[in-house]
C-alpha positions, 0 to 999 in steps of 0.5 A: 495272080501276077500281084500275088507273085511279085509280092511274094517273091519281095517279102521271101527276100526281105524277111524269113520270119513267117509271121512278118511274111504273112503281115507284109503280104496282107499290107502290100496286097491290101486294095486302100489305104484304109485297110492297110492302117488296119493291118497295121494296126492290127498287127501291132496289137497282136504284137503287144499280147505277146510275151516279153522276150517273143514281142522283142523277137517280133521287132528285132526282125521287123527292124532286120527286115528294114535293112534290106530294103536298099538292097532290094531298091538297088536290085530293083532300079539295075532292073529297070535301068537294064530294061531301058538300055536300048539292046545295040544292034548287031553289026 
C-alpha cells in the first residue's frame, strides 16, 4: 500500500489529466519490464483511435507532464540530501 501511495502522490504532482494519471499509475505499478511495454503499448494505441483534435489533447499534456520531472527530481534529491544531513546536536 505504501508503493501505491508513493505512486499516487507522483503522478497527482505530474499531471492533472486523469487519463495520463491512471496509464503512469498502472506503468510504475506494473511488477516487470514486460508489462510495462505492454501498457505502454497499449496506451499508445488507444491514443491513435482517438479523434484528431483529443489525440493531439492527449500529447500536449503527456509532453507537459515531461516538463515536470526536473522539479519533481530537484524536490526528490532536497529530500534525500536532507535526510542525510546528520542533525547537530545541541549544546
Amino acid at each position: 500500500m505504501k508503493k501505491y501511495s508513493m505512486v499516487h502522490d507522483i503522478v497527482t504532482r505530474l499531471t492533472d489529466d486523469p487519463t495520463l494519471r491512471t496509464f503512469f499509475i498502472l506503468y510504475l505499478m506494473a511488477r516487470s519490464e514486460e508489462e510495462r511495454q505492454l501498457i505502454s503499448r497499449r496506451f499508445w494505441q488507444d491514443a491513435e483511435s482517438l479523434n484528431e483534435i483529443d489525440r493531439q489533447s492527449l500529447k500536449n499534456a503527456f509532453n507537459r507532464s515531461f516538463k515536470q520531472l526536473l522539479p519533481l527530481a530537484n524536490q526528490l534529491f532536497e529530500k534525500v540530501t536532507a535526510a542525510q544531513t546528520p542533525k547537530a546536536l545541541p549544546t
